[in-house]
C-alpha positions, 0 to 999 in steps of 0.5 A: 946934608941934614934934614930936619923934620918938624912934626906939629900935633896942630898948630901953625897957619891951619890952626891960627889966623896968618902965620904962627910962631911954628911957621916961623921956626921952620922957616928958620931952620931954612938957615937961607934968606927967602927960602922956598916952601912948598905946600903939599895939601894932598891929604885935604884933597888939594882943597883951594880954600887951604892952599889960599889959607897957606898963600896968604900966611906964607905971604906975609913971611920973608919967603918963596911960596909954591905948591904941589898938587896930585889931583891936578898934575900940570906934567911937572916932574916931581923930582924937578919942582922938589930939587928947587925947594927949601921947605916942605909943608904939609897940610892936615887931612886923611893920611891914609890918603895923602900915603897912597896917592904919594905912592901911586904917583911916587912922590915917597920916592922923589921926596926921599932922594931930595933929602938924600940929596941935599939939606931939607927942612920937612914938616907939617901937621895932623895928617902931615905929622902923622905921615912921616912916622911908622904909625899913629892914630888916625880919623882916616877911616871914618869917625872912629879913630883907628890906628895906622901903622904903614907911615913913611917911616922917616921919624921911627916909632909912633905920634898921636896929634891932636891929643888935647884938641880931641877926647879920644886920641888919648884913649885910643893911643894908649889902647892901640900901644898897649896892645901893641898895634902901634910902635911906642912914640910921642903924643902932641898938643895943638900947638906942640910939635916934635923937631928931628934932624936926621931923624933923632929927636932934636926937642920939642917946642910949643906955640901955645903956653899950655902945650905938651908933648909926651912920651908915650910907652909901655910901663908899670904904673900907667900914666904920670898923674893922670888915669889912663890904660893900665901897662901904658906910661906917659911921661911929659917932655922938656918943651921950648916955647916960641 
């Protein structure tokens, strides 16, 4: 049984128009033809304008597309609808709230024991990369970006998405390392992500030509070129371009 995880700084159909070249990799790692994706848009509030975005993307892919929603419990079991899925996508939005609602209802647990109990590729941007992490920096909280450091821990240490699409993620990763706040981990492009299975860092891959990932770490000597919190090092990743 494997899991693979795909943690995207941003990217994919949120970000692009129709399905990107991450949507198409992780549909890949399905390793079936006409896999099953599920789309879990919790973080967005179950926004219908995002769930359609995610129908008409996936719909032009060689899959099955379904989706899950907390806001408007149909009396599905959770554990039923995910035993049924190949892929499970989540969107972008407030992980502070896509991670109580998920407790509140259970869906941490039922998501844990659908891994447990046979392959699964998970993934998903902003808030739905976040989310798998122990930590990162989030906007959940209001304009300012504040770290949170009670993710589901799937993937271990810390992310940052977003990191050139927003100026102050950087600043704000690197404060909340150096002061210990946060675990180290890595920092992502819109368009970059992480790829784990099992949880051990597999590689990184981009859909865009300009984006990074990073490893972001105490250190000596700051950062790699670039000026940033003393005692913080950020070192750029190998990265595969789709």
């Amino acid at each position: 049984m494997t899991t693979h995880l795909v943690a995207m700084g941003g990217g994919g159909f949120s970000m692009n128009e129709g399905p990107s070249a991450l949507d198409r990799y992780v549909l890949d790692l399905a390793g079936r033809p006409h896999p099953r994706v599920c789309f879990i848009p919790t973080a967005s509030g179950d926004s219908a304008g995002y769930v359609d975005r995610f129908l008409r993307a996936f719909g032009q892919l060689d899959c099955k597309t379904g989706e899950l929603s907390l806001f408007q419990r149909t009396g599905v079991d959770l554990a039923d609808m995910l035993a049924e899925q190949d892929v499970i996508y989540v969107g972008g939005g407030s992980t502070a709230n896509l991670l109580a609602l998920w407790r509140l209802h259970g869906l941490d647990v039922a998501l844990a024991a659908r891994a447990a109990a046979g392959d699964l590729v998970v993934c998903g941007l902003s808030a739905g990369a976040l989310c798998w992490f122990e930590g990162g920096i989030t906007d959940s909280f209001g304009p300012e970006l504040r770290p949170l450091a009670d993710g589901l821990g799937w993937a271990a240490g810390s992310v940052c998405p977003h990191y050139d699409g927003e100026a102050g993620r950087r600043p704000a990763y690197h404060a909340a390392i150096e002061a210990g706040v946060l675990a180290p981990g890595y920092a992502l492009d819109d368009g970059a992500a992480i790829h784990l299975v099992d949880g051990r860092v597999h590689g990184f891959v981009a859909e865009r030509a300009e984006a990074q990932a990073y490893r972001v770490e105490p250190g000596v000597g700051g950062v790699d070129g670039v000026d940033g919190v003393d005692g913080v090092r950020e070192s750029a990743l190998p990265m595969v371009r789709l």
